[in-house]
Backbone bond lengths (Angstrom), bond angles and torsions (degrees), N, CA, C in turn:
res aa  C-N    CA-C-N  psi(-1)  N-CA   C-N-CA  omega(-1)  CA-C   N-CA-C  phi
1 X - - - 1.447 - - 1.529 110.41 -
2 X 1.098 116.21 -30.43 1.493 128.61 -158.29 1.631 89.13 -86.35
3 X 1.210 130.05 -78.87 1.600 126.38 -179.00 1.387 118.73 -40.78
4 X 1.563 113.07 -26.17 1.573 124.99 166.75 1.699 130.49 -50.88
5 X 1.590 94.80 -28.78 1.589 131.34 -164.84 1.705 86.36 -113.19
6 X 1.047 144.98 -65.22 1.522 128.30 179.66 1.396 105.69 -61.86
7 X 1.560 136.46 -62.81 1.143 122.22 141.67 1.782 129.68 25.84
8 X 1.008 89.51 -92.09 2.152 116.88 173.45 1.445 110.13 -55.80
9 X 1.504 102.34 -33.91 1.859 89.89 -163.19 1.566 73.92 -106.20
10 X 1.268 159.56 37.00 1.507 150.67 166.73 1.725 85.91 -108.35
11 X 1.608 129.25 -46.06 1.007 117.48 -161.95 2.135 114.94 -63.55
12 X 1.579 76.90 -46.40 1.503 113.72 176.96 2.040 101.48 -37.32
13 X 0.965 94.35 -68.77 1.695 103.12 -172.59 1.328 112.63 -93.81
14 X 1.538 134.77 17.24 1.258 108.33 123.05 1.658 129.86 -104.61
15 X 1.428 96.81 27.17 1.639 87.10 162.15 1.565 104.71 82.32
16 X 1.336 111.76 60.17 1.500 100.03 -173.85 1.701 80.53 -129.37
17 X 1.157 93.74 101.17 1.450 95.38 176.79 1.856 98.16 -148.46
18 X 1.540 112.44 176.38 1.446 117.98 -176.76 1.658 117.96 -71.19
19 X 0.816 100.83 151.61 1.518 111.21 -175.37 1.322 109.86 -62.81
20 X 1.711 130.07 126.57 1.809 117.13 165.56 0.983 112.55 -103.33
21 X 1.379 123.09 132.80 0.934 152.21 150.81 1.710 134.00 -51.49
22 X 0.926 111.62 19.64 1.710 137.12 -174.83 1.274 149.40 -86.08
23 X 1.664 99.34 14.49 1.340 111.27 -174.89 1.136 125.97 -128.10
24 X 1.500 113.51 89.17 1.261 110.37 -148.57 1.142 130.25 -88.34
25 X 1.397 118.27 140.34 1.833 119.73 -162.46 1.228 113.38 -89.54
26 X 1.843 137.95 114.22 0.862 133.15 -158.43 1.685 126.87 -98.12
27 X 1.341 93.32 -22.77 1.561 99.03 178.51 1.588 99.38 -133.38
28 X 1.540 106.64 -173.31 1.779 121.40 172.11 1.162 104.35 -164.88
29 X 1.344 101.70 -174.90 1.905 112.81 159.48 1.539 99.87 -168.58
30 X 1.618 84.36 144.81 1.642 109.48 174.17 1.728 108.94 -94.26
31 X 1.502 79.68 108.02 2.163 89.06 -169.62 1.344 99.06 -38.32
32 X 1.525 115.59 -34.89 1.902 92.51 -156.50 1.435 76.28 -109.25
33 X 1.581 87.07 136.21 1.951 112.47 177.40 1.494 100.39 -76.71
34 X 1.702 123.00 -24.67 1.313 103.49 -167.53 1.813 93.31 -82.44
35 X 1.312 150.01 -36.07 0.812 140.99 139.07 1.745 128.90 31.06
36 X 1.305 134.63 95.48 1.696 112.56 -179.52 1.721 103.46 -136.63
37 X 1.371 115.33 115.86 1.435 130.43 175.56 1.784 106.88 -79.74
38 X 1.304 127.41 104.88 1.227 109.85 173.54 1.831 114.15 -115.07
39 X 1.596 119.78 157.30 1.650 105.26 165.96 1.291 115.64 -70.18
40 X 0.649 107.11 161.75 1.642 119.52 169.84 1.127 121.93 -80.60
41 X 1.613 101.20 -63.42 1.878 130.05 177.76 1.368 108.26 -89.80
42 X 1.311 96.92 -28.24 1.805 111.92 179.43 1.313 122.81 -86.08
43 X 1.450 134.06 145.03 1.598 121.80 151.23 1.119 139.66 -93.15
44 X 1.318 120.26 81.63 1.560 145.17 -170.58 0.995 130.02 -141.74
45 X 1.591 136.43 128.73 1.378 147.47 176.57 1.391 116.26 -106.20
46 X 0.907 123.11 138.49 1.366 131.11 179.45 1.390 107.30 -141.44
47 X 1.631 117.23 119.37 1.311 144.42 176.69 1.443 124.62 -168.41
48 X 1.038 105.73 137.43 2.196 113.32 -155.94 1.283 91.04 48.91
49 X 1.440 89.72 -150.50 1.661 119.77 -179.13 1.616 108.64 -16.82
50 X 1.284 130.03 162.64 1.267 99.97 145.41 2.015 89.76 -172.04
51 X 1.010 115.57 160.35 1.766 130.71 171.73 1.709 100.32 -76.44
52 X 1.167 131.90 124.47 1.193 130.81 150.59 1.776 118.99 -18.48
53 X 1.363 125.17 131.00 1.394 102.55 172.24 1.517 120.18 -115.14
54 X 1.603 108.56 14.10 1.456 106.77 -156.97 2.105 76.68 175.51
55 X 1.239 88.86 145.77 1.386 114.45 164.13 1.332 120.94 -134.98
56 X 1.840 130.21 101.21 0.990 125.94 163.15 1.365 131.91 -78.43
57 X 1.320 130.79 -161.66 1.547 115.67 174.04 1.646 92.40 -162.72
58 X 1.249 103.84 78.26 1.467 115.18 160.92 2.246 116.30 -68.65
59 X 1.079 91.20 -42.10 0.903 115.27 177.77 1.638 113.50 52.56
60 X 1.199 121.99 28.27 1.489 127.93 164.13 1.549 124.19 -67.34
61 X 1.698 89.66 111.04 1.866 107.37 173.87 1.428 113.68 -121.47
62 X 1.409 116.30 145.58 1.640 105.86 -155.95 1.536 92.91 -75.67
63 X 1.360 127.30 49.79 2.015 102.83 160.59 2.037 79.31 -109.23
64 X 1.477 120.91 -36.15 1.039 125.04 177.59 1.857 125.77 -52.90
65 X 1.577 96.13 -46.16 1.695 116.13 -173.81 1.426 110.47 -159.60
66 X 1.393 124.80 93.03 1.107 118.73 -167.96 1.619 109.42 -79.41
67 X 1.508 128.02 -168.32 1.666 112.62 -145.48 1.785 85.52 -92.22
68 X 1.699 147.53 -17.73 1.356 125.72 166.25 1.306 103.30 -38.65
69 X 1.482 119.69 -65.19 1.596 135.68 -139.08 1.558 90.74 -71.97
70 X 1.258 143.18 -29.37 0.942 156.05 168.64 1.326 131.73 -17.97
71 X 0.938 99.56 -61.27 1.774 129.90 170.17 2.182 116.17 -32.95
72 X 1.437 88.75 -39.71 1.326 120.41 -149.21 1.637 94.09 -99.85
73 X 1.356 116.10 -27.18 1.196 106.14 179.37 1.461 138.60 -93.66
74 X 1.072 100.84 11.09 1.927 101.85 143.07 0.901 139.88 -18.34
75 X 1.618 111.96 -66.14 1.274 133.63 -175.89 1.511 107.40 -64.66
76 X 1.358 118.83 -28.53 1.843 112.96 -179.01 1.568 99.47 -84.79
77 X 1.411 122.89 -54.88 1.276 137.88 151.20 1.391 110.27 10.93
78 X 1.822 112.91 -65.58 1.089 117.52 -155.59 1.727 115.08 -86.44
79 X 1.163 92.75 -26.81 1.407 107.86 162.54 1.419 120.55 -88.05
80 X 1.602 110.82 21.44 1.745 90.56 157.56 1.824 116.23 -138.10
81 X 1.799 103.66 31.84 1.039 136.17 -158.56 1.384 131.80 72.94
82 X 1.019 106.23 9.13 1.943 100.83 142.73 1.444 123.39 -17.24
83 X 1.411 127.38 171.24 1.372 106.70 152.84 1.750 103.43 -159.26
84 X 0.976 99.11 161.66 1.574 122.17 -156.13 2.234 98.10 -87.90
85 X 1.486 96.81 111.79 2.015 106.86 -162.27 1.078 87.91 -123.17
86 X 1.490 88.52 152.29 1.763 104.18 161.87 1.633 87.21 -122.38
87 X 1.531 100.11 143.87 1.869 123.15 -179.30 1.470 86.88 -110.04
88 X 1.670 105.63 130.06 1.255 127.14 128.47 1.363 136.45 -80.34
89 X 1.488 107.99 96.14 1.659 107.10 -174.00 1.452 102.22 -94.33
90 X 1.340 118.17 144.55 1.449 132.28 163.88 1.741 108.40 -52.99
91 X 1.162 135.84 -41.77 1.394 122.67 -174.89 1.152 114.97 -71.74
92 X 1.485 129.42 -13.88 1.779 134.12 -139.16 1.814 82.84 -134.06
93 X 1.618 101.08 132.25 2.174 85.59 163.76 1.316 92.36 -94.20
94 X 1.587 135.51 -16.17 1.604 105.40 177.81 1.758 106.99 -109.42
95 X 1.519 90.55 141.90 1.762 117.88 -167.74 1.904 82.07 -61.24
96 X 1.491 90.05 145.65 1.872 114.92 175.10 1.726 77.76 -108.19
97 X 1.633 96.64 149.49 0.801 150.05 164.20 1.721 129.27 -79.16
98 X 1.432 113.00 104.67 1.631 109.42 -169.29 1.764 104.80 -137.96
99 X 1.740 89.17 -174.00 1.273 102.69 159.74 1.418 112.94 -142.85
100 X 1.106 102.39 139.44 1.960 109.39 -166.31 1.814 92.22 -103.71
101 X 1.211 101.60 151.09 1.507 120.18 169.58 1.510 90.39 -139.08
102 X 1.768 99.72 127.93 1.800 109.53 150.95 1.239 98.07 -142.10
103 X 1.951 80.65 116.17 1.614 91.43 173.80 1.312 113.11 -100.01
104 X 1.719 120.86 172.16 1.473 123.87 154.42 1.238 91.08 -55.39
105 X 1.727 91.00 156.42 1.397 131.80 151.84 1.959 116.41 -71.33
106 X 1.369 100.33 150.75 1.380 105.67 -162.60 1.816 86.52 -81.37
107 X 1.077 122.58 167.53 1.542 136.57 179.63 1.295 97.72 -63.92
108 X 1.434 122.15 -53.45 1.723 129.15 -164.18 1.522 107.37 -107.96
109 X 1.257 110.99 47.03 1.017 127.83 -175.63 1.894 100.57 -101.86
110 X 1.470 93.15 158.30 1.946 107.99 -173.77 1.080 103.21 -139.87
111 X 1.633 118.57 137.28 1.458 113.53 139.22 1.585 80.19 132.01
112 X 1.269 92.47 -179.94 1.650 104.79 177.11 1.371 126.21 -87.34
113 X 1.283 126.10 9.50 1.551 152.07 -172.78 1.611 98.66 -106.91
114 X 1.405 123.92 7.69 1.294 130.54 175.53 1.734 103.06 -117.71
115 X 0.753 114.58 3.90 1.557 115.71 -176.18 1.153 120.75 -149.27
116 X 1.405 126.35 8.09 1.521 142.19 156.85 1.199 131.70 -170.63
117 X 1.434 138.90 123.01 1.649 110.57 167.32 1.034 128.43 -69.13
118 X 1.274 117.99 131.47 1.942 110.44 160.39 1.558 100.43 -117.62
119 X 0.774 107.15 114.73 1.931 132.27 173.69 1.702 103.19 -97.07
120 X 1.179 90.31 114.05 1.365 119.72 163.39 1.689 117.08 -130.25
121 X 1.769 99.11 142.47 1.442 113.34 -146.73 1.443 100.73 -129.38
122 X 1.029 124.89 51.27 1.766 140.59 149.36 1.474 99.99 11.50
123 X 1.405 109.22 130.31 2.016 118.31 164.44 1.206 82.07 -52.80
124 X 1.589 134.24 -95.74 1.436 140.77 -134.14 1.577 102.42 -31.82
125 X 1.480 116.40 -36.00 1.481 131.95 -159.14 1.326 103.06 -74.09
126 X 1.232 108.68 -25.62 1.721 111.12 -168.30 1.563 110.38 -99.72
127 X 1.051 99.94 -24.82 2.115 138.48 168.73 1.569 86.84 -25.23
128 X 1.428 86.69 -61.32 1.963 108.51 -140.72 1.100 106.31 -88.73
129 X 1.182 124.56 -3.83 1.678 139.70 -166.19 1.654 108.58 -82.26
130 X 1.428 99.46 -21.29 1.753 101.87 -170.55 1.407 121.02 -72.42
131 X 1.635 119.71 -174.61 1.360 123.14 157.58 1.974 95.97 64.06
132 X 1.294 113.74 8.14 1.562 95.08 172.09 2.121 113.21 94.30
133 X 1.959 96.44 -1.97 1.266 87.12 -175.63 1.421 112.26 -93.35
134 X 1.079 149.77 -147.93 1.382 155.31 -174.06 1.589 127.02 -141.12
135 X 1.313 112.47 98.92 0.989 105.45 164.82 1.875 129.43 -104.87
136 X 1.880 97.26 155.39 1.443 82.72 -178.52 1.561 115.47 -148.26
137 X 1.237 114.12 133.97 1.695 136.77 -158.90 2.145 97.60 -111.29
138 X 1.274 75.63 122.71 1.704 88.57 157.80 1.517 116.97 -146.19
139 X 1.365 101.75 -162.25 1.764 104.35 -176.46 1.313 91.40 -155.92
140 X 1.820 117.84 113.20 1.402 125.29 175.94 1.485 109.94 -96.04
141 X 1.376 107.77 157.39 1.321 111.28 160.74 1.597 114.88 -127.69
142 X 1.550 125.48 169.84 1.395 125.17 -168.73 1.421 104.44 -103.13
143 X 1.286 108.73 152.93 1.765 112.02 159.54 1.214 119.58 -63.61
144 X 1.492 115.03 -173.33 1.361 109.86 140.89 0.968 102.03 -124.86
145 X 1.743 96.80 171.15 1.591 110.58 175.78 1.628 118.20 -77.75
146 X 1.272 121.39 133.83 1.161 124.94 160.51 1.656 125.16 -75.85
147 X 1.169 108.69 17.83 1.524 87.36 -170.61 1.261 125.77 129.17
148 X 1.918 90.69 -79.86 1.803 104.11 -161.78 1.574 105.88 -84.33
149 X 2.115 102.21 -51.12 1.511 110.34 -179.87 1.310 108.29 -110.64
150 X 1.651 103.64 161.29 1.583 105.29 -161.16 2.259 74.82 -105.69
151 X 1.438 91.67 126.67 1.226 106.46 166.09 1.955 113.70 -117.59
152 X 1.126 97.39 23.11 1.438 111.46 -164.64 2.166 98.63 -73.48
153 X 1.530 119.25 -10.34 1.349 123.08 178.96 1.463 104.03 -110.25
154 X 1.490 124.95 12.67 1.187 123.84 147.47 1.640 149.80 -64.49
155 X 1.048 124.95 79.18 1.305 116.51 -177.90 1.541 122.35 -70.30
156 X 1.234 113.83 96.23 1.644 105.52 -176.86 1.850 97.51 -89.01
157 X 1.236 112.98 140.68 1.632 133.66 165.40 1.404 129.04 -62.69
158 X 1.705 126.92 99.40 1.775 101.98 -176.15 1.338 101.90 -95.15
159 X 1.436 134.39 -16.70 1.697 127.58 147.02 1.323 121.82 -148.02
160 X 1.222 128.11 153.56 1.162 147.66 -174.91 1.300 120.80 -107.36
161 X 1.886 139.68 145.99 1.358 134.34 160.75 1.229 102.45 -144.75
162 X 1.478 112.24 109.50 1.375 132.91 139.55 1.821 105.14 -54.95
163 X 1.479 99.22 126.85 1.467 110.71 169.05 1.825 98.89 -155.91
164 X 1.652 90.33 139.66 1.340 118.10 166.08 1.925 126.99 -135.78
165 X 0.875 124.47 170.65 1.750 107.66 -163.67 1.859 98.40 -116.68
166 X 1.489 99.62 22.23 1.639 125.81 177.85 1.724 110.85 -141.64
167 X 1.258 101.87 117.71 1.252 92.99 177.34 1.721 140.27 -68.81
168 X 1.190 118.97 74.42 1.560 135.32 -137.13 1.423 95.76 -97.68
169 X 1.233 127.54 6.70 1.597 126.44 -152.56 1.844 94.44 -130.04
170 X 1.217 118.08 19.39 1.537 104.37 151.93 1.270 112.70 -93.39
């Protein structure tokens, strides 16, 4: 009983508690200015610079969903305020079809992916987008370590874009 009770207060004080999600990222930019993120359902543009317009909290990090399982997660995505875009890319004259996630940043979160997005959208990325398949671009950032666990092979996500050149994401 007694090691049961040291036990509990060993768990207690090193901090093994859930991850927060609470830091919220207020602005970004889409490197390429010719670039245009719009809602669909929503009224919002996104090009260069831009103010956050919506904060979801998908909160997908590969110990959670690594980048296969990835593909697939839209659909949870969309239900935790995601939102459903059409991308104007400069190479393509017809806009692909996505879903953007910008999440908070984790509290113990690092790097510069904790204090803004910049989304950048790779040819290859747009390559792969055709024929109805799915492609998907994010920008992770790392924890830090506390100490006890090495979270240093964590990639937590501050946004995500599902894009396809078919609209597959209703």
């Amino acid at each position: 009983m007694r090691s049961l009770l040291l036990f509990s207060i060993f768990l207690f004080l090193t901090g093994c508690s859930t991850t927060t999600y609470n830091k919220e990222i207020s602005s970004g930019k889409i490197q390429n200015p010719e670039i245009i993120i719009t809602g669909v359902n929503d009224f919002f543009t996104l090009q260069g610079e831009f103010e956050s317009p919506f904060q979801s909290s998908t909160r997908y990090n590969s110990l959670e969903m690594g980048d296969k399982d990835l593909i697939k997660g839209y659909k949870n995505a969309l239900h935790h305020g995601a939102k459903h875009v059409k991308v104007k890319v400069p190479s393509l004259e017809k806009e692909l079809y996505g879903v953007l996630a910008l999440d908070r940043a984790d509290q113990d979160g690092v790097g510069p992916g904790t204090q803004s997005y910049k989304i950048i959208i790779p040819q290859p990325y747009i390559q792969a987008a055709k024929e109805g398949k799915i492609s998907v671009i994010y920008e992770y950032y790392k924890l830090k370590n506390d100490g006890f666990l090495d979270v240093s092979n964590i990639k937590e996500r501050s946004w995500i874009l599902w894009l396809s050149d078919k609209d597959v994401f209703q």
